[in-house]
N, C-alpha and C positions, 0 to 999 in steps of 0.2 A: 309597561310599569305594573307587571302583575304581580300582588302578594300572594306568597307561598301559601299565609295562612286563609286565603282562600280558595277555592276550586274555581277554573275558569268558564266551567257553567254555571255557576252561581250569578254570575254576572245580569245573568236574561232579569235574575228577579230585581235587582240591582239596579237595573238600565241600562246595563252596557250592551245589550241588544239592540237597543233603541235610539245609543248615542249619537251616533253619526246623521239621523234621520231629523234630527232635533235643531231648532234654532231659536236664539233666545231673542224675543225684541221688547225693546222697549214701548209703552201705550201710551200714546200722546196726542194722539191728533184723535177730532170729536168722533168721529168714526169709528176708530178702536177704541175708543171709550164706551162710546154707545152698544159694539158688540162684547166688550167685556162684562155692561153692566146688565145685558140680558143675560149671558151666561152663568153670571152670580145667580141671577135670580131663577133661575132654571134649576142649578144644583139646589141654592139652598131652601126651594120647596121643593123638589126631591125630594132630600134629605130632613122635611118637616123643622125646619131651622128656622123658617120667618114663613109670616103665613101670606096669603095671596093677594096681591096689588093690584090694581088696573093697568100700571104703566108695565107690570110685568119687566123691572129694569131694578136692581138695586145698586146702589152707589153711597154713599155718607162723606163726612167734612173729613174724614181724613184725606181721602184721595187727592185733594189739593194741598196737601203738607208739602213744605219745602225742604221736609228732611224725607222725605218717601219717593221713592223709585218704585214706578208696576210697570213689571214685567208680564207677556204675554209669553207662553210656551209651546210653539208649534212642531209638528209633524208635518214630514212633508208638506208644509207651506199652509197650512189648517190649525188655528187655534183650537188647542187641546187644555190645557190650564193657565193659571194666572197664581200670580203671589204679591203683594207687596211688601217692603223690605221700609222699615223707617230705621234710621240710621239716630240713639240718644246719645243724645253729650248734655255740658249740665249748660249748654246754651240752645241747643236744641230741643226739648223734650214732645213735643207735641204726637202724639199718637194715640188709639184706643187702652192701650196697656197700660200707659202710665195714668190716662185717668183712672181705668179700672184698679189698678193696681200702686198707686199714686205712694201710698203708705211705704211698702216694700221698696220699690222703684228709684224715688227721688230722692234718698240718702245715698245712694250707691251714686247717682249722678253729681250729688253736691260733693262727692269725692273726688271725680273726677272719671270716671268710669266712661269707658264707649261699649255698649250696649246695640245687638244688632237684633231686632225685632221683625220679625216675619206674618204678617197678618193679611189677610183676607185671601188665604190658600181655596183654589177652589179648583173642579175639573168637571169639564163636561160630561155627565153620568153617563152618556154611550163610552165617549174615549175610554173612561177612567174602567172598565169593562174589560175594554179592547187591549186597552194599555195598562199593566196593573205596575207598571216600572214606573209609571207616570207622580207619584209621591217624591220616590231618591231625585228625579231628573228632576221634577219643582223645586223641591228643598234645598236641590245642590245650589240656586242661588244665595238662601241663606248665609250656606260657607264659603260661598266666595267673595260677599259684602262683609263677611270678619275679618277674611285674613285682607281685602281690599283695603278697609277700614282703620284694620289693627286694633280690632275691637277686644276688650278684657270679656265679654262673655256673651254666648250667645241663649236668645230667649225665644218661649212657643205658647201661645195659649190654646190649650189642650180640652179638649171636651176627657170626660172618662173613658170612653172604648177606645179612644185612640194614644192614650198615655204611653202602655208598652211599647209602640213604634219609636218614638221618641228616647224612651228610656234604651233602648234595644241597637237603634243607628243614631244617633246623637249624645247618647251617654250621661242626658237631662236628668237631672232630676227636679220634685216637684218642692218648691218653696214657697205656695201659697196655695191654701184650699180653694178648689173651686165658688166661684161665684157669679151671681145670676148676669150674663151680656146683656147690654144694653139692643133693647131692639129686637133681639133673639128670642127664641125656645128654648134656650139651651145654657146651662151653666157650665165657666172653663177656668180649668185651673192655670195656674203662672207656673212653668218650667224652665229650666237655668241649666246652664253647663258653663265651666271654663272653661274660654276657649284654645287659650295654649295651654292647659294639662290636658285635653281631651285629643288636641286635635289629629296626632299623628294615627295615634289609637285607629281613629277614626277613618283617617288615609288610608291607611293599612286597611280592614277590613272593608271599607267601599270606596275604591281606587277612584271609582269616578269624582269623588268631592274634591280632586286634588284639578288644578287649574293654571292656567298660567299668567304671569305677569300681562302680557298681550289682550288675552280674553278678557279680563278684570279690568284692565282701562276701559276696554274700546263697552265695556257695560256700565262701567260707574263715574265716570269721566263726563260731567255737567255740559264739556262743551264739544263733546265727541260726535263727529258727524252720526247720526241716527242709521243712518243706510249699514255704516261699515258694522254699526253694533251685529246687525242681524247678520255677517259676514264673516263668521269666526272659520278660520280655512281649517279643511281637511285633515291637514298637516296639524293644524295643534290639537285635534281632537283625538288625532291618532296617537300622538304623542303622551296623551292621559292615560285610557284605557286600551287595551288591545281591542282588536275586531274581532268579535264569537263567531 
């Protein structure tokens, strides 16, 4: 499924180098909880984001929202990053954004709007080194909880250096000045795209965001056996992006 208007080594920066080596699981059991929430807290003192704790472990009240799915993103069988996906409706809204951004946010929801929110992106500061594809291959679950969802727009809370990425491979733009995170070092703005004016755009230049019906259940599917999630075959991954 390669687009013309990209070159098929472009891919590497893209992920499709990486793709086949990749498995997405779901984090549910206290185990992978426990090792996600030391790797939060690893990057985000890294990265001078939250300052330094005892328990060395960061976690907050959204992780047990009943509208959020986290996922973990391995490599060869080694967590590499993580993302969580809250999934807004105007019955669900529970998430960091909409309290941050509450103003903006929950008129579009008293509309009626599905809203697919991506929050607490984070990656092992070795991997994320090792693996610099490691952002498109996290994010692509974002696109795949809209078109799952049949969500009207998808959203990103953006610190400043990293706005152009989003602007660049998501086609966001920004509809709310940045403002101070609670908890944080850091202030982040509110970014927006429509999802079905954006999304083929989007296919097209990073082939990997495209997915398939099979994949998107056996990941968003509440009552989906957990094992098969991390089980996405060969066969449909090939069937996405070519092999470099």
């Amino acid at each position: 499924m390669k687009s013309e208007a990209e070159p098929r080594a472009s891919l590497f920066v893209r992920g499709g180098a990486l793709f086949d080596r990749v498995d997405y699981r779901p984090i549910d059991t206290p185990e992978e909880k426990d090792q996600l929430y030391q790797m939060r807290y690893r990057a985000y003192t890294h990265g001078g984001l939250i300052p330094p704790s005892e328990s060395q472990r960061y976690s907050d009240s959204y992780d047990d929202a009943p509208n959020a799915w986290t996922f973990g993103i391995y490599v060869d069988g080694e967590i590499c990053s993580s993302i969580r996906l809250h999934v807004l409706t105007s019955e669900q809204r529970m998430s960091c954004t909409t309290d941050l951004f509450g103003d903006v946010l929950h008129p579009r929801l008293d509309r009626g709007e599905v809203l697919i929110d991506p929050a607490r992106f984070v990656a092992n500061p070795e991997k994320a080194q090792r693996f610099p594809e490691l952002p498109y291959l996290t994010l692509r679950l974002a696109y795949l909880a809209c078109e799952y969802f049949n969500a009207d727009t998808g959203l990103a809370l953006v610190r400043a250096g990293h706005q152009s990425f989003y602007r660049r491979v998501f086609l966001h733009e920004t509809i709310a000045e940045p403002r101070p995170f609670p908890n944080a070092l850091a202030k982040v703005a509110l970014m927006a795209s429509d999802f079905r004016t954006v999304r083929e755009r989007v296919m097209t230049r990073f082939p990997i965001m495209r997915s398939s019906a099979f994949e998107r259940r056996m990941l968003f599917e509440r009552d989906r056996d957990p094992f098969q999630a991390a089980e996405i075959s060969t066969f449909e991954r090939a069937s996405i992006v070519p092999s470099t």
